[in-house]
C-alpha positions as CSV (number, residue, x, y, z in Angstrom):
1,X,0.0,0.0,0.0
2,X,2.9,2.3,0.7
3,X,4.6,1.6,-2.3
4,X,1.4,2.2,-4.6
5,X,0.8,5.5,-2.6
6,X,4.2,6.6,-3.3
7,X,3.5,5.9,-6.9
8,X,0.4,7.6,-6.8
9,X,1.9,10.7,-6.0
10,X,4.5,11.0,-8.7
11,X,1.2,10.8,-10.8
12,X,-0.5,13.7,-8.6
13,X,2.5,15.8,-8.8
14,X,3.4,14.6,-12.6
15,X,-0.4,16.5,-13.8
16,X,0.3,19.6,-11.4
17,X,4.0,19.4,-13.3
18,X,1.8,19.9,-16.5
19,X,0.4,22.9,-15.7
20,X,3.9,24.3,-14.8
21,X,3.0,25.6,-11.0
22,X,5.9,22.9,-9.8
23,X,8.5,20.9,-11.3
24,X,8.7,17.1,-10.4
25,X,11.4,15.0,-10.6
26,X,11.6,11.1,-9.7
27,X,13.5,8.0,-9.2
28,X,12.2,4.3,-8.5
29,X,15.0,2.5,-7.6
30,X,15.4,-1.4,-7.3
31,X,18.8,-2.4,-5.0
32,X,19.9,-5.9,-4.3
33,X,23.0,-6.2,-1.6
34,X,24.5,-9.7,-0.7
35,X,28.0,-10.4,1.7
36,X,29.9,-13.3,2.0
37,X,32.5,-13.0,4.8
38,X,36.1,-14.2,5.1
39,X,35.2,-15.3,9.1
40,X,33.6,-18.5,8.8
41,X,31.6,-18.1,12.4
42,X,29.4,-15.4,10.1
43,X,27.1,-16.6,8.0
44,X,26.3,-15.2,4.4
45,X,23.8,-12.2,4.3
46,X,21.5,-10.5,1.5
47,X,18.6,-8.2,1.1
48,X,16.6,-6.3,-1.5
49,X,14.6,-3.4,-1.6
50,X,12.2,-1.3,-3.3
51,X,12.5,2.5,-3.1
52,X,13.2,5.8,-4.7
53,X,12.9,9.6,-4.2
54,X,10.3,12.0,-5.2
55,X,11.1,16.0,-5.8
56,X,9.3,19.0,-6.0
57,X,10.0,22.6,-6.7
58,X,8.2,25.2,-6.8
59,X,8.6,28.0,-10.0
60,X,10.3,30.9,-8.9
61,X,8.5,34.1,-7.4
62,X,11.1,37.1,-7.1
63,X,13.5,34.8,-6.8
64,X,11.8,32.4,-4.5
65,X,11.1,28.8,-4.7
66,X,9.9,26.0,-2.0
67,X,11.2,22.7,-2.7
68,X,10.5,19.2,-0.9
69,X,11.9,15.7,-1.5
70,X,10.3,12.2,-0.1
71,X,12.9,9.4,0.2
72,X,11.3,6.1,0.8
73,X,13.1,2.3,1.0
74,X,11.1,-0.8,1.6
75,X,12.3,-4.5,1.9
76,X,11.5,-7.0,-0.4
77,X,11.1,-9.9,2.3
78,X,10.6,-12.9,-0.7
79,X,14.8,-11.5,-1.7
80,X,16.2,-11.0,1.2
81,X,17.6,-13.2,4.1
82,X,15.6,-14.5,7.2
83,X,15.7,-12.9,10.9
84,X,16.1,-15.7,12.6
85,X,19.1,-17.4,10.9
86,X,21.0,-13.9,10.6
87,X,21.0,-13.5,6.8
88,X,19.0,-10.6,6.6
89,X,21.3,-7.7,5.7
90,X,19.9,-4.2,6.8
91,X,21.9,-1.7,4.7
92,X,19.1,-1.1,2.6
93,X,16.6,-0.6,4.7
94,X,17.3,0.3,8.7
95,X,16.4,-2.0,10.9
96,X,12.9,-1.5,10.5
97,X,12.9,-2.4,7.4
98,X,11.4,0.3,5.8
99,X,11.7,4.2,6.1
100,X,10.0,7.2,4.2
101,X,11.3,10.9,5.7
102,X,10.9,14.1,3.7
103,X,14.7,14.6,3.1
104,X,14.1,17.9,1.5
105,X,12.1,20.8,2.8
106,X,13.9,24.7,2.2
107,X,13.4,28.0,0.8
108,X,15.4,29.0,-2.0
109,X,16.7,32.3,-3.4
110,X,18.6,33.5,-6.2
111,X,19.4,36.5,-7.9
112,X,21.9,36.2,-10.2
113,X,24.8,35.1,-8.8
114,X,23.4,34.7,-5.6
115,X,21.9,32.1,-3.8
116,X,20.6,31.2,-0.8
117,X,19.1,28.0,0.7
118,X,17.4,27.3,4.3
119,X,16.3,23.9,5.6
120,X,16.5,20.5,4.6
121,X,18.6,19.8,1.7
122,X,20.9,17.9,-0.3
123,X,24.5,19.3,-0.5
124,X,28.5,18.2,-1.8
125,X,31.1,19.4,0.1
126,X,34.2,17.5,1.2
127,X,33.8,16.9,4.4
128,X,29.8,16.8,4.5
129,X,28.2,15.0,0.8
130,X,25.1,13.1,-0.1
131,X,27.2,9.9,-0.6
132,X,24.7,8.0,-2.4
133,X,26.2,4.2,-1.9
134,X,22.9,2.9,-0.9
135,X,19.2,3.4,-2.0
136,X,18.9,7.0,-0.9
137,X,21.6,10.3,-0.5
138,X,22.5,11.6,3.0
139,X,20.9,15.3,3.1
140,X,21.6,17.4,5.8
141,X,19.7,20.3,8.0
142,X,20.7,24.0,8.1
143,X,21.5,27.0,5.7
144,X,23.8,27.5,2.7
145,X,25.0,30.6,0.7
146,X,27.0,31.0,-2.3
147,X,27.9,33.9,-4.7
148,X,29.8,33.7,-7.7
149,X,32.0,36.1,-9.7
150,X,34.3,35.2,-12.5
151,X,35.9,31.9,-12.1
152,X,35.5,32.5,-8.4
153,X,32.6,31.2,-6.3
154,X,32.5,31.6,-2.6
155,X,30.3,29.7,0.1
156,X,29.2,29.9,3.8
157,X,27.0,27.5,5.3
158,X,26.0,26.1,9.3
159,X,24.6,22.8,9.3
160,X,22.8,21.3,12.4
161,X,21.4,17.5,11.7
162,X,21.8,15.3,8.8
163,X,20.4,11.7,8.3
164,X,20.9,8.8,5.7
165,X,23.1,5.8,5.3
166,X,26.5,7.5,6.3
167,X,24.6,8.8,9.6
168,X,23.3,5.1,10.7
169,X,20.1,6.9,10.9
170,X,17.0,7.4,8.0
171,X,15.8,9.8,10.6
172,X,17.0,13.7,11.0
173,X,20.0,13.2,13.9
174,X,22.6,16.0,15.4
175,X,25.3,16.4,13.5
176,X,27.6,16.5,16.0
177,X,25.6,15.1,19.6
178,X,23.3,16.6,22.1
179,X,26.4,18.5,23.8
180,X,27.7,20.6,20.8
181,X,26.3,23.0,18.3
182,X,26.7,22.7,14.5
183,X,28.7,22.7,11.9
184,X,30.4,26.0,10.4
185,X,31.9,26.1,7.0
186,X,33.7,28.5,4.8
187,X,35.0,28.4,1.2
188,X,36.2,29.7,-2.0
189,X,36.6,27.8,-4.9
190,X,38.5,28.3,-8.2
191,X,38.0,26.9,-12.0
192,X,38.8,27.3,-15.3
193,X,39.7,25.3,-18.8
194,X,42.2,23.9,-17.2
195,X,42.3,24.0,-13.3
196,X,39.9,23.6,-10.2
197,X,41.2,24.0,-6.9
198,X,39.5,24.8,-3.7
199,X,40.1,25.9,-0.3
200,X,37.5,25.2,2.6
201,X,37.7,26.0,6.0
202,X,35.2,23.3,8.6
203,X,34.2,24.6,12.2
204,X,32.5,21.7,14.6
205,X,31.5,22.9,18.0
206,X,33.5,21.6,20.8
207,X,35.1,19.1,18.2
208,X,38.2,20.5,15.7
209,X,38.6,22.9,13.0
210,X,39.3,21.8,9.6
211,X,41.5,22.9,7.0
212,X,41.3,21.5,3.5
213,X,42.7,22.4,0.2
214,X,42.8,20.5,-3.0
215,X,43.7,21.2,-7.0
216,X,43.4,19.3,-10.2
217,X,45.1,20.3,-12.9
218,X,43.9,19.1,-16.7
219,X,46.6,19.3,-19.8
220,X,45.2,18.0,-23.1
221,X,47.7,16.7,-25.5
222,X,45.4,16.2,-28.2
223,X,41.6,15.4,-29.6
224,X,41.8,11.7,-27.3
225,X,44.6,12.4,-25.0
226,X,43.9,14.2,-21.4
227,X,46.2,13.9,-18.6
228,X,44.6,15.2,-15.1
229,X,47.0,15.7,-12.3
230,X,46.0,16.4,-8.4
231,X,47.2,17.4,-4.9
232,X,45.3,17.9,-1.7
233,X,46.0,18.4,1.8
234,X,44.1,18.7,4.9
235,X,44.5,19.4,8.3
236,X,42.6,19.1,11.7
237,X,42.9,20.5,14.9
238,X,41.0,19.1,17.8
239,X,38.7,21.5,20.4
240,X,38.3,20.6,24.0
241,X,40.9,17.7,24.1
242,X,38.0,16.0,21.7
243,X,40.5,13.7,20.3
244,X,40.3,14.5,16.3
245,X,43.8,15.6,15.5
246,X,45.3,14.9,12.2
247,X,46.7,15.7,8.6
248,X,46.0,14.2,5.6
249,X,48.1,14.4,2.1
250,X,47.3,13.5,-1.0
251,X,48.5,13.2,-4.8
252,X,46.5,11.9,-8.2
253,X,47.4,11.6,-11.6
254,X,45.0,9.9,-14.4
255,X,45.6,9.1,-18.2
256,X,43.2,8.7,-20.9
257,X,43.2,7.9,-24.3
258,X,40.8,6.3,-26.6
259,X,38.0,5.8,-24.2
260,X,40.6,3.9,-21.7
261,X,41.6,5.7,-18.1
262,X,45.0,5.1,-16.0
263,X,44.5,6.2,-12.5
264,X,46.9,6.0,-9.8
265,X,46.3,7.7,-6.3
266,X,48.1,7.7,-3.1
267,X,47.3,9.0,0.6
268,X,49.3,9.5,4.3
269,X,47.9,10.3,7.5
270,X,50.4,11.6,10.3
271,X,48.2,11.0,13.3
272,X,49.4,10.8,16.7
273,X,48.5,8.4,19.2
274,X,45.3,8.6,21.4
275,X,44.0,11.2,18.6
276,X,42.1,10.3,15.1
277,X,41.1,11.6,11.9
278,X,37.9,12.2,11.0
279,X,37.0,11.5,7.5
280,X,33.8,13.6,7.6
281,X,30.1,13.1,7.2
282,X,29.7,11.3,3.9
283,X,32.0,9.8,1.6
284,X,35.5,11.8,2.6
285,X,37.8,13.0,0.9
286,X,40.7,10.9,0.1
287,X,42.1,10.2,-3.1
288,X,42.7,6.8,-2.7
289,X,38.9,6.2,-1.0
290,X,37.3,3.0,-3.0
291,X,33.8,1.4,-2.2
292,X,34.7,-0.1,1.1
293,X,38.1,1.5,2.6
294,X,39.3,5.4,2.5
295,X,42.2,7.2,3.2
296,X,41.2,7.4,7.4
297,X,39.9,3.8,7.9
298,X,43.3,2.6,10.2
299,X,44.0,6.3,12.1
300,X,42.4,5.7,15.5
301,X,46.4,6.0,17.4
302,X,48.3,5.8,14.6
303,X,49.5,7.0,11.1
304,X,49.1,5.4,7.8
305,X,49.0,5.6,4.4
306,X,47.0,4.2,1.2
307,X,47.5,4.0,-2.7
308,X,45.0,3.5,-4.9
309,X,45.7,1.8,-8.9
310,X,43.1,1.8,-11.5
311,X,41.6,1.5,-15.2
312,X,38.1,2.3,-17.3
313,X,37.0,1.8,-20.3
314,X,34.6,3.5,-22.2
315,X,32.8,1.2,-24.8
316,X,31.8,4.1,-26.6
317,X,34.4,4.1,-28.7
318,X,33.0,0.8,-30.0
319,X,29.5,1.9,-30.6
320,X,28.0,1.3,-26.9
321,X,27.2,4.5,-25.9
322,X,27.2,5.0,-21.7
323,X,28.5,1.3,-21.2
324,X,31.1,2.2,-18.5
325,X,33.3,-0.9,-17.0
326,X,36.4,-0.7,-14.3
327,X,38.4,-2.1,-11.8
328,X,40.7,-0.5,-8.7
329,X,42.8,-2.1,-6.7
330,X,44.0,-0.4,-3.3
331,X,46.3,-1.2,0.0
332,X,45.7,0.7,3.0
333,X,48.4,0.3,5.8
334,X,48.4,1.5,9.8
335,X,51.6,2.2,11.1
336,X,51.4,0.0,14.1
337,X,48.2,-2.7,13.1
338,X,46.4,-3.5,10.2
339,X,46.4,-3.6,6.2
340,X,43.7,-4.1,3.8
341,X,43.6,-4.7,0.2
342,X,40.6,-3.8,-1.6
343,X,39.4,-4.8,-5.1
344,X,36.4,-3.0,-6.9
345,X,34.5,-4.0,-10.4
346,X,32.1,-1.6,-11.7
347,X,29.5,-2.2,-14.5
348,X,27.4,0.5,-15.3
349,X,25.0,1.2,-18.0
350,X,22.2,3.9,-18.9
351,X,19.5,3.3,-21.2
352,X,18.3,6.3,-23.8
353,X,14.9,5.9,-22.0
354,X,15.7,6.9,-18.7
355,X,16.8,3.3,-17.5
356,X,20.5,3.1,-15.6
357,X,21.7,-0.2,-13.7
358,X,24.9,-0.7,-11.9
359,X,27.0,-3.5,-10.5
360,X,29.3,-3.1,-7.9
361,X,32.0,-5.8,-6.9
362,X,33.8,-5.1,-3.7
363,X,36.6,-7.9,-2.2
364,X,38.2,-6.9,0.6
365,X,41.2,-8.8,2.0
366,X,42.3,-8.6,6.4
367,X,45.9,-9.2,5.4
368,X,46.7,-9.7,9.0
369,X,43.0,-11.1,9.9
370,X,42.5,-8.6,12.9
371,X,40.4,-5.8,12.4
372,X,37.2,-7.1,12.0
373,X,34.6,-7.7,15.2
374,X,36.6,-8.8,18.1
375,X,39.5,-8.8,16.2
376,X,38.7,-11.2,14.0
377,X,39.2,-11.6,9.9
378,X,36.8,-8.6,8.7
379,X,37.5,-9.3,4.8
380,X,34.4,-9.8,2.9
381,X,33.3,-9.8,-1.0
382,X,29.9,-7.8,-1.3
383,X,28.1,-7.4,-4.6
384,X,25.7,-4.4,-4.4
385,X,23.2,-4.1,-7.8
386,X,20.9,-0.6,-8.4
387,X,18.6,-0.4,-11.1
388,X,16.6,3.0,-11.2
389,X,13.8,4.3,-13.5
390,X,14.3,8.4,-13.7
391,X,10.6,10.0,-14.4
C-alpha cells in the first residue's frame, strides 16, 4: 500500500507538473546487496529493496522557490535473508525495514549570482556530501549561501542534523551530539579550462577545525589524449581535548586515451596516538577512497598511508554509448596494526529511456585477519546491484 501511494503521487504531482506551477522529478529505484564473509563463524547475508525519491520545486517568485523531496526504501522480504538465521542484511533498509522521511524541505533564493538555501537539503562538500552508496543520499539540516563572480565562487553555510546511510540513521539526527552546536563552514573555490582548486575551512562545536585544500590540474595533449594531475591536503585541529587531530596528504594523476583511463592515487595520514582523523560526514575526501576503505579507515592512534591503482574503459568508442566498466585495486596500511587490500569492479549502463543499472564488486582482504569484530578476519566480498527508472 505504501509503495502504490508513493507511486500515486509522482502521478499527482506529474499532472500539477503539467500545468507548470511545480517541477517534479523522480527515481524508483530497485537495489539488491548480498556479503559473504572471510570469518567463517558469520554466515552469508543478502537483502533487497524497493524504493526511490520524489522531488518538488516550486517555479520561482522574485527569486523564491519552495522545494521538498520524499525518500522512501522498503524491503523485499521474498529476496532477502531470514531474521532468525542472521541473513538478513539491513543496509538497505534500517532495521525496520522500511523508512520514508521528507529529506528535502527549504526556501530557496537566487538573484543572479546569488543564492541562498534554508532547511532540509541535499548538498556536496568534502567533508559533509550526499554519498549516495545505498538506495537513498544523505541530506543534511541547516543554511547554505553561495555567490559567484568570474571563475571565483565563494560559500558559507551552518549545518545542524543530517540523516541517511552514512549517519546510521533514516531519521534527521545531530550532527555532532546533544552537547555541541553545528557545523560552520567557509570556502572559496577556483576553475577554469584547465584548473579547479578549492580551499574550505570546517568549524564543529566543541570538536576541531578543519583545514582542506585541494587542485586538479587538466593538460590535453590532443583530440583523445587528457592527462589530469591532483594534490590535496588537509589538516585538523582538535577542540576541547575532543580527540580528532590529524593531517591528511594526497597526490592523483590519471591518463586517458581512446575511451581507456589510468588512475593512480596515493594518501598518508600523520596521526598521533590517542588522537584520530575524522574522515567527515559522507563519503570523505581521500584520493585513494574506493567502495569499502578510504584514506582514514586505520587512524584511531596511529599514522598510515594508502594508494589506490586503477583503469576504465569506455565502450563508446566501440558503438556502446554510456557502457562504462572498471576495476581498482588499493592497500591501506596502519603504522602499528592492520592492512587491507581492496578490489572494486564496476558495471554500469544507462539506457536512452531513462533506465540506468549498476553493478558493484567489492573484495576486501584482512591481510593480518584482525580488524574485524573482536579482532577477528573482517575481509568480505559484497556485490551491491541498483537499477533506477528516472521520471
Amino acid at each position: 500500500m505504501k509503495i502504490r501511494l508513493n507511486f500515486l503521487t509522482v502521478m499527482v504531482l506529474s499532472s500539477l507538473n503539467a500545468s507548470e506551477m511545480l517541477k517534479v522529478d523522480a527515481q524508483v529505484r530497485l537495489g539488491y546487496v548480498g556479503y559473504t564473509y572471510s570469518d567463517e563463524n558469520r554466515a552469508e547475508d543478502f537483502a533487497s529493496a524497493l524504493g526511490g525519491q520524489v522531488k518538488v520545486e516550486t517555479k520561482d517568485w522574485n527569486g523564491f522557490n519552495l522545494g521538498a523531496s520524499f525518500y522512501a526504501s522498503h524491503l523485499i522480504r521474498d529476496l532477502s535473508g531470514d531474521v532468525a538465521d542472521a541473513t538478513q542484511n539491513y543496509e538497505l533498509t534500517g532495521e525496520e525495514n522500511s523508512y520514508n522521511i521528507i529529506s528535502e524541505a527549504y526556501i530557496a533564493y537566487k538573484v543572479d549570482s546569488f543564492t541562498f538555501k534554508v532547511g532540509r537539503q541535499l548538498i556536496d562538500t568534502p567533508y559533509a556530501d550526499s554519498d549516495d552508496i545505498r538506495m537513498t543520499p544523505n541530506t543534511f539540516e541547516g543554511a547554505i549561501v553561495t555567490y559567484g563572480i568570474g571563475n571565483f565562487i565563494f560559500i558559507g553555510g551552518y549545518l545542524t542534523r543530517w540523516q541517511g546511510v552514512d549517519a546510521d540513521s533514516y531519521e534527521f539526527v545531530d550532527l555532532l551530539g546533544k552537547d555541541a552546536n553545528g557545523l560552520s563552514l567557509l570556502a572559496t573555490t577556483f576553475s577554469n579550462d584547465y584548473l579547479e582548486a578549492s580551499l574550505w575551512y570546517y568549524g564543529a562545536d566543541k570538536t576541531a577545525d578543519v583545514i582542506y585544500a585541494d587542485a586538479i590540474w587538466t593538460y590535453i595533449l590532443s583530440k583523445d589524449i587528457e592527462i589530469k594531475g591532483g594534490l590535496q591536503y588537509a589538516n585538523q585541529s582538535e577542540k576541547n581535548n575532543f580527540g580528532i587531530d590529524g593531517t591528511l596528504y594526497g597526490a592523483t594523476v590519471e591518463a586517458t586515451f581512446s575511451g581507456l583511463s589510468l588512475v593512480a592515487s596515493y594518501n598518508s595520514l600523520d596521526v598521533d596516538s590517542g588522537k584520530e582523523y575524522f574522515g567527515g560526514f559522507g563519503g570523505g575526501v581521500g584520493f585513494v577512497n574506493m567502495d569499502e576503505m578510504t584514506a582514514g579507515t586505520f587512524s584511531i592512534s596511529q599514522s598510515g598511508r594508502g594508494f589506490k591503482v586503477g583503469v576504465a574503459y569506455d565502450f563508446s568508442q566501440l558503438g556502446v554509448n554510456n557502457l562504462l566498466l572498471s576495476y581498482d585495486y588499493g592497500n591501506f596500511k596502519g603504522d602499528l596494526l592492520h592492512e587491507a587490500n581492496e578490489q572494486n569492479i564496476v558495471l554500469s549502463y544507462a539506457s536512452i529511456n531513462n533506465w540506468d543499472v549498476e553493478l558493484i564488486c567489492t573484495l576486501l582482504e584482512d591481510v593480518n585477519e584482525d580488524f574485524g569484530k573482536d579482532d577477528k578476519d573482517g575481509g568480505f566480498t559484497r556485490v551491491l546491484t541498483r537499477v533506477n527508472y528516472n521520471f
